[in-house]
C-alpha positions as CSV (number, residue, x, y, z in Angstrom):
1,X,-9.4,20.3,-86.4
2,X,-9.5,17.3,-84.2
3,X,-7.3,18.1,-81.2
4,X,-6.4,15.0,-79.4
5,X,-5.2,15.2,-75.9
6,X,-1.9,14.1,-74.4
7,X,-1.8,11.9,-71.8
8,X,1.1,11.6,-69.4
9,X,2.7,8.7,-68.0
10,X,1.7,7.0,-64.7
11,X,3.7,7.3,-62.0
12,X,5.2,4.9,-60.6
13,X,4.5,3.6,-56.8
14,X,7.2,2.3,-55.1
15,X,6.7,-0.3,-52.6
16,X,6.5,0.4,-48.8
17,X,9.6,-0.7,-47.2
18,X,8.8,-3.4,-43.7
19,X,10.5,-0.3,-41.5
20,X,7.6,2.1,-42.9
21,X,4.8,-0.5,-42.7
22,X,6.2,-0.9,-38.8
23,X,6.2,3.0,-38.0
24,X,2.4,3.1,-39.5
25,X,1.3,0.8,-37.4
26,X,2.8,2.2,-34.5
27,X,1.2,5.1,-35.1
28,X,-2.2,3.4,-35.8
29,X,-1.6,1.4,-32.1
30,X,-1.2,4.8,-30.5
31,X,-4.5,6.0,-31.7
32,X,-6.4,2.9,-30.8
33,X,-5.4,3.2,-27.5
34,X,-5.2,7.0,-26.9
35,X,-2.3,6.9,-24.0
36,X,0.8,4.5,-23.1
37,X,0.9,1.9,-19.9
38,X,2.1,3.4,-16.9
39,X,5.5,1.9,-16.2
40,X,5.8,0.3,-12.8
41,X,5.3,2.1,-9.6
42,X,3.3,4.8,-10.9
43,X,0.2,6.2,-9.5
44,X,-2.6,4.6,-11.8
45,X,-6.6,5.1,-11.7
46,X,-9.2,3.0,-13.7
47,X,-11.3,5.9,-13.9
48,X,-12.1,9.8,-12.4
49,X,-14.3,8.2,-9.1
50,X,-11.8,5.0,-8.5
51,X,-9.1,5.9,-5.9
52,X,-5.5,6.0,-7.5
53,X,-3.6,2.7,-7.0
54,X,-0.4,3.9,-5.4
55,X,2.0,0.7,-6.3
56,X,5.9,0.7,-5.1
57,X,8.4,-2.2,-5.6
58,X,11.2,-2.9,-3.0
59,X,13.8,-5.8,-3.2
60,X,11.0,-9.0,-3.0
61,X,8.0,-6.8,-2.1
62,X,5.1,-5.5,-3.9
63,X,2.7,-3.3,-1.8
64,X,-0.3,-1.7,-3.6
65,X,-2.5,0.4,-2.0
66,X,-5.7,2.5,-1.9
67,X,-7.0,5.7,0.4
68,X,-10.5,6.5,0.4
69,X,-13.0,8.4,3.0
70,X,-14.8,5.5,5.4
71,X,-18.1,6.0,7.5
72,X,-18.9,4.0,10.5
73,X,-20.7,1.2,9.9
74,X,-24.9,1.2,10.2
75,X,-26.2,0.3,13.0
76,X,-27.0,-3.7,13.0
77,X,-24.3,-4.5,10.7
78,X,-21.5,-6.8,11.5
79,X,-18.9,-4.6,13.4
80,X,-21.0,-1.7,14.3
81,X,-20.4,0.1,17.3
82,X,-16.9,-1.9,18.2
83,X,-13.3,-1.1,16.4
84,X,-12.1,1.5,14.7
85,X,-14.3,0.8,11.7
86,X,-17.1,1.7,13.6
87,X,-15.8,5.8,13.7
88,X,-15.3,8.1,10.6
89,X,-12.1,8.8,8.9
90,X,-9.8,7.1,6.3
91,X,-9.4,3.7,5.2
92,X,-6.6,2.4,3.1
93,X,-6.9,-1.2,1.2
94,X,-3.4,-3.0,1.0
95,X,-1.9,-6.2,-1.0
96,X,1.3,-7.5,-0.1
97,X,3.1,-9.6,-2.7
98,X,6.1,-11.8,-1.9
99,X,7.6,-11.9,-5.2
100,X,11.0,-13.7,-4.2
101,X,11.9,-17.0,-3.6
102,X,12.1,-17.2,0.2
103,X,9.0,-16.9,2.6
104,X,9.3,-13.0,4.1
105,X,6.9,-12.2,7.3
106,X,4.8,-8.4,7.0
107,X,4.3,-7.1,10.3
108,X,0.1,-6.0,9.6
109,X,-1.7,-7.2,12.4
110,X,-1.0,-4.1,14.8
111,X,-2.2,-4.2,18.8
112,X,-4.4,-1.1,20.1
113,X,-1.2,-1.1,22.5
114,X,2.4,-2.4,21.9
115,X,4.3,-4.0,24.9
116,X,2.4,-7.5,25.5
117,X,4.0,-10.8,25.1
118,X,0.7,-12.0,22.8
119,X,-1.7,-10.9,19.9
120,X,-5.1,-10.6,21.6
121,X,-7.5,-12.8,20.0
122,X,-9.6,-9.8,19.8
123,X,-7.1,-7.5,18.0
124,X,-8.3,-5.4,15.4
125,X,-7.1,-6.0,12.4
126,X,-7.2,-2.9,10.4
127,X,-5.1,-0.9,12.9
128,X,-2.4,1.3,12.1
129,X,-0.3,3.6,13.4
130,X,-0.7,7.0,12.4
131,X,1.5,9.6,12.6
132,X,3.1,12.6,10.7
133,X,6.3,12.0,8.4
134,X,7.9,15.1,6.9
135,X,4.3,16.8,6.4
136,X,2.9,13.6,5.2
137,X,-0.2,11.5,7.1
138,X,1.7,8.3,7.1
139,X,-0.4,5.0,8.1
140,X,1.6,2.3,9.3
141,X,2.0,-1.3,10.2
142,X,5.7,-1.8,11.6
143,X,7.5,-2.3,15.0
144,X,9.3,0.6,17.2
145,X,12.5,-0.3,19.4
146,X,12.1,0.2,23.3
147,X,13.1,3.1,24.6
148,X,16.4,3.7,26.5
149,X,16.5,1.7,29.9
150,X,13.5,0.3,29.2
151,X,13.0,-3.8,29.8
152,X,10.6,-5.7,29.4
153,X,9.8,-9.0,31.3
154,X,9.0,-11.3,28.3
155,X,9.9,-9.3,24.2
156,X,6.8,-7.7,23.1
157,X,5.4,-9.2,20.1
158,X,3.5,-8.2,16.8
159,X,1.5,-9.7,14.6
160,X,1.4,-10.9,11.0
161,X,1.6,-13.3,8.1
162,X,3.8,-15.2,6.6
163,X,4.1,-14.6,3.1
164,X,5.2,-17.9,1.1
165,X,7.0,-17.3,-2.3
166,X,4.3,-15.9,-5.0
167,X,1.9,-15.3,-2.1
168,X,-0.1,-12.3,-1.5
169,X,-2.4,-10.7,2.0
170,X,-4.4,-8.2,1.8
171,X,-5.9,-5.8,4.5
172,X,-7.2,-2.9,5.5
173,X,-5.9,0.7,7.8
174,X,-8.1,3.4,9.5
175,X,-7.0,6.6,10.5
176,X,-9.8,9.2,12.5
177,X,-10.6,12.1,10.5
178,X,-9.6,14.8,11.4
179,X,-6.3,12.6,11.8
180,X,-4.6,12.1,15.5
181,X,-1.5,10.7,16.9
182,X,-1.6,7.0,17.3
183,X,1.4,5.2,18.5
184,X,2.8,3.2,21.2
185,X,3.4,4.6,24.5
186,X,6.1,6.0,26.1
187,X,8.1,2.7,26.4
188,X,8.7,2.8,22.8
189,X,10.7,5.1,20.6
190,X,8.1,6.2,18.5
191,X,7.0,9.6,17.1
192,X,5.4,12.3,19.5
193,X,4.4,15.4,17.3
194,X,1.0,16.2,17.1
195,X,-0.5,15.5,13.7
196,X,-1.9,18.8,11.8
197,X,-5.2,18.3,11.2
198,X,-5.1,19.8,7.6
199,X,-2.3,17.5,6.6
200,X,-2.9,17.4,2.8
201,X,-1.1,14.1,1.8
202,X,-0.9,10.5,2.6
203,X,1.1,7.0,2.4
204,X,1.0,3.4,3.9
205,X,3.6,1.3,5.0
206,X,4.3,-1.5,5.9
207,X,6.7,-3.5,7.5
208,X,8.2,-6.9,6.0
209,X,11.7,-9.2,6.9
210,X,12.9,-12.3,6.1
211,X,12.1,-13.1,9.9
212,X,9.3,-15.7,9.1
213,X,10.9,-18.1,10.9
214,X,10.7,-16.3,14.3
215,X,6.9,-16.5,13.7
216,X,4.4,-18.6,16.0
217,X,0.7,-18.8,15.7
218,X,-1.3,-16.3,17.0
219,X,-4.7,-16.8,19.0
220,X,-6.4,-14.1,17.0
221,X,-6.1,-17.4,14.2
222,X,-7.1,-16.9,10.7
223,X,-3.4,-17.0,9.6
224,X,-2.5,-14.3,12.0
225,X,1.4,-14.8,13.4
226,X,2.8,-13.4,16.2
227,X,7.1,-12.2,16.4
228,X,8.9,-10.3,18.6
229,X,8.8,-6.5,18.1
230,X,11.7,-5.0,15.9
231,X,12.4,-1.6,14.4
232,X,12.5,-1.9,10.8
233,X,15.7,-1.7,9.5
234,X,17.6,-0.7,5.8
235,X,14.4,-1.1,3.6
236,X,12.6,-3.2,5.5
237,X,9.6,-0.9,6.1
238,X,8.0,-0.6,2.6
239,X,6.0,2.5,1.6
240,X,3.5,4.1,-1.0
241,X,4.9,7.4,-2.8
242,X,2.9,10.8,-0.7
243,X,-0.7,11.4,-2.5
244,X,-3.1,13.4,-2.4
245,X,-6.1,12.6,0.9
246,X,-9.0,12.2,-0.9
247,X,-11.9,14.1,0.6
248,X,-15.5,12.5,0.7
C-alpha cells in the first residue's frame, strides 16, 4: 500500500501594522545605543577618567562646569611660581552662555581683596572665593554687600565680561587643597566659618545681572570689565548642583 501523506495548509502571515513596525524599531534604536540622552541639567561624563560636566540652566544663563585636582605649575613654565595656579589644590573649568536676547554682565574676574575702586591689571584671573555652604565646598565668583556702617570713599568694584546675546566666556577657579576660607575682609558681609578640611562635595557659582551697562573697561584688558560691587540678588548668583571632590 502506497500511503501518501497529508499536507496541511499554509498559514497565513498577516501584515505588520506601521504602529508595530514603529515599536521594533524603537526597540532596535535602544540597543544600538545601549542608554538614553541625559535630559538637561544632569551630571554627564564622556567616559570613567573625564570629570563629570555638572551643567545648570537659570532664566538666560547656562553655566557648565568641571572640578578636577591641579598641581603647581613646573618650574620654567609660564606662571610658575606667581598666582594661585602656581600652589596645589582644585581647579574648576567654567562656560558661561548668555542664551537670551539682552547682553547680561558675569561677575568672574575676582580681586585677591575686595574694597578698591579698580581691577588691578595684575589680577588673577582664576580666583574665587571659597567658602563652605551647607557642608558643601562652594567656589565662587560674585560680589558681597558692605558691612553695616561701613563706607567707602569711591564703590568698590569687580570685574567681568559682558556677555552679548548667544555669547559664551570661559574661565577657570582654584581652591588650596586641603581647602581654606577665602573671602573678603571684614568690611564685607561675607562668610566667616572655617572650612572643614574633609569637606566631601563641591559646586561653582557664579554671579550674572543684566547690569552690563554699569560696566567700564578694565586695565587688566583682554575683555576684562570692571562694575561696582553688589550682592547677588533673587537668582542672580548661578550655581552647579553639589558633587562629588574628585581626588587625584
Amino acid at each position: 500500500m502506497v500511503v501518501y501523506p497529508i499536507m496541511k495548509p499554509m498559514t497565513s502571515i498577516k501584515p505588520m501594522t506601521l504602529a508595530a513596525l514603529a515599536a521594533l524599531g524603537a526597540v532596535l534604536v535602544t540597543s544600538a545605543c545601549g542608554q538614553a540622552t541625559p535630559s538637561p541639567g544632569t551630571p554627564t561624563s564622556a567616559g570613567g577618567s573625564v570629570p563629570a560636566v555638572q551643567v545648570v540652566t537659570s532664566g538666560a544663563v547656562r553655566l557648565e562646569a568641571t572640578m578636577a585636582p591641579g598641581g603647581p605649575k613646573p618650574a620654567g613654565t609660564a606662571g610658575a611660581g606667581t598666582g594661585i595656579a602656581a600652589t596645589g589644590g582644585l581647579v574648576v573649568d567654567y562656560t558661561v552662555t548668555n542664551t537670551g536676547a539682552k547682553p547680561l554682565l558675569a561677575y568672574d574676574v575676582v580681586p585677591q581683596d575686595l574694597g578698591s575702586a579698580t581691577v588691578p591689571a595684575d589680577v588673577d584671573a582664576k580666583h574665587a572665593w571659597v567658602y563652605e555652604q551647607s557642608g558643601v565646598l562652594r567656589l565662587s565668583k560674585q560680589g558681597f554687600s558692605p558691612a553695616p556702617n561701613v563706607r567707602f570713599a569711591a564703590a568698590p568694584v569687580m570685574g567681568g565680561h559682558v556677555l552679548a546675546p548667544g555669547a559664551s566666556v570661559t574661565g577657570k577657579a582654584y581652591a588650596a587643597s586641603p581647602p581654606t576660607l577665602d573671602v573678603p575682609g571684614e568690611s564685607f558681609e561675607a562668610p566667616r566659618g572655617a572650612v572643614d578640611p574633609g569637606v566631601k562635595q563641591w559646586q561653582f557659582c557664579v554671579q550674572v545681572d543684566d547690569r552690563a551697562a554699569q560696566a567700564r573697561p578694565a586695565a587688566a584688558g583682554s575683555g576684562v570689565v570692571q562694575a561696582p560691587s553688589v550682592a547677588p540678588q533673587g537668582d542672580e548668583l548661578v550655581c552647579t548642583q553639589p558633587a562629588t571632590i574628585p581626588v587625584a
